[in-house]
Wavefront OBJ file of the C-alpha trace (Angstrom):
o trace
v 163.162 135.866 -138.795
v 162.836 139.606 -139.033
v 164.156 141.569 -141.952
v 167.308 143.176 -139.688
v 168.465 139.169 -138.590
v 168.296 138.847 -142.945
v 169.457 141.278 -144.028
v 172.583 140.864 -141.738
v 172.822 137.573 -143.698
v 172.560 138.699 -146.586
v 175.453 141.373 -145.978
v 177.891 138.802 -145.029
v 177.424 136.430 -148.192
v 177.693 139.872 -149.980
v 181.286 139.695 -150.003
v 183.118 136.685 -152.223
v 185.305 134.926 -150.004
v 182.304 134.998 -147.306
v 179.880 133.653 -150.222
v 182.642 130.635 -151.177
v 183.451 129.755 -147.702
v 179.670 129.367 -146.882
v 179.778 127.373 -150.312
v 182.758 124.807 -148.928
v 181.222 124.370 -145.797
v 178.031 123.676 -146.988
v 180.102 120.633 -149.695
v 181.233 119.293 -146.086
v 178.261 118.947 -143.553
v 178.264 117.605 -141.258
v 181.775 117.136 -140.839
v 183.024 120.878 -141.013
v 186.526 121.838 -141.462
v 189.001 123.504 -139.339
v 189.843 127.315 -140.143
v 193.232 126.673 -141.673
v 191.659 123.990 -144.341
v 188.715 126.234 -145.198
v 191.773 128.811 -145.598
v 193.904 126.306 -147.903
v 191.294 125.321 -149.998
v 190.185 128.880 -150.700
v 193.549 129.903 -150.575
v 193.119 132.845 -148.134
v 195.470 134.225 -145.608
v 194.757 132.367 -142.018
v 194.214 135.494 -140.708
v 191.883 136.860 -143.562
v 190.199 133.877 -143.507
v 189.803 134.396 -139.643
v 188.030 137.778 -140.106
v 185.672 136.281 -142.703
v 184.397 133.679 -140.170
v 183.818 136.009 -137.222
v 181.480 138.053 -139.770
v 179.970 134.813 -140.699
v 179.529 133.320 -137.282
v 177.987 137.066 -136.032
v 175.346 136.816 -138.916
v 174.832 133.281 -137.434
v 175.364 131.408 -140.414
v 178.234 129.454 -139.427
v 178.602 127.613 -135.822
v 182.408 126.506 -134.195
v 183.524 124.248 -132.008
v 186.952 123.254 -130.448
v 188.458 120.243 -131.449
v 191.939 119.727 -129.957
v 193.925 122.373 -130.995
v 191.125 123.557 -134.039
v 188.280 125.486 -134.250
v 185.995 123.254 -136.306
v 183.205 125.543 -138.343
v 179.941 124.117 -139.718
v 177.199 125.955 -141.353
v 174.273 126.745 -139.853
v 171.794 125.028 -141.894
v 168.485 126.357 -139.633
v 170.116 129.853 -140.118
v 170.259 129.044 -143.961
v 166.675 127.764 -143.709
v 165.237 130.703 -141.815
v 166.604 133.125 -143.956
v 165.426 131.244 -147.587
v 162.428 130.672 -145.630
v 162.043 134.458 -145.009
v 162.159 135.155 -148.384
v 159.494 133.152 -149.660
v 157.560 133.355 -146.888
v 154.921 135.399 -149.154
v 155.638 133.473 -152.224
v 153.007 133.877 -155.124
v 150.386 135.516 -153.044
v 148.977 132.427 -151.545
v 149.016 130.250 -154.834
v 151.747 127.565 -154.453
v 151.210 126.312 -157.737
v 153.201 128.984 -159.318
v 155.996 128.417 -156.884
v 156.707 124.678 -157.632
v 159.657 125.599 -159.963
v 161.322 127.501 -157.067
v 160.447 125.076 -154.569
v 161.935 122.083 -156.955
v 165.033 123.807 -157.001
v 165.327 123.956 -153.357
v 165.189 120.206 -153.427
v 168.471 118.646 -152.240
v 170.558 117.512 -155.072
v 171.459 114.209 -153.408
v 168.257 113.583 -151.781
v 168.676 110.785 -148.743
v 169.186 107.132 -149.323
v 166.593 104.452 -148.074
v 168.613 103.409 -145.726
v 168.864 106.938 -144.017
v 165.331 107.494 -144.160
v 163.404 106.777 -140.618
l 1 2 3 4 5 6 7 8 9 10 11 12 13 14 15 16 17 18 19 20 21 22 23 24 25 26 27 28 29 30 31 32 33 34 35 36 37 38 39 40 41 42 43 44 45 46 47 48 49 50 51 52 53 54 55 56 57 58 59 60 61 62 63 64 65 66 67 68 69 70 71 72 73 74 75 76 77 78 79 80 81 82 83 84 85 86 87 88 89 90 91 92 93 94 95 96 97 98 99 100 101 102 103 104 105 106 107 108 109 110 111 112 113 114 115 116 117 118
């Protein structure tokens, strides 16, 4: 990732309805939700709302797809990954050690069952 493509995500959770919607989708992979939800639970004007997720989808951190009569939005978790990963990308100089804490707090709160698990 190069520092325009994060920056450009950065801008668009810079805002706090962007920031929150990213949140709630992120609660509901890999499902998604359909615009007006995501607008109902936040409880955001359709149209609002609307405007948020084109500036989300154009940073690339949300994807949509039709469903019916609804545009179903996701978050882009590889978008999400790329961009964490291009901050850390230099992390502690080359000593890993002294990134652990950061790196455990990365770690999925509900880490995948053993049945998931191939």
């Amino acid at each position: 990732m190069d520092t325009n493509k994060a920056l450009e995500a950065f801008a668009a959770l810079s805002q706090a309805t962007r920031l929150n919607t990213f949140r709630v989708l992120v609660r509901h992979e890999p499902e998604g939700l359909p615009a007006g939800e995501i607008a109902r639970l936040l409880d955001v004007p359709h149209n609002t709302m609307s405007t948020h997720l084109g500036v989300l989808s154009r940073a690339g951190l949300v994807v949509s797809r039709r469903q019916s009569r609804s545009i179903i939005y996701r978050v882009s978790l590889n978008h999400m990954r790329e961009t964490l990963g291009f901050l850390v990308r230099d992390c502690c100089a080359g000593r890993p050690e002294l990134c652990e804490p950061l790196l455990e707090d990365l770690k999925p709160c509900c880490p995948p069952s053993k049945e998931t698990v191939s």
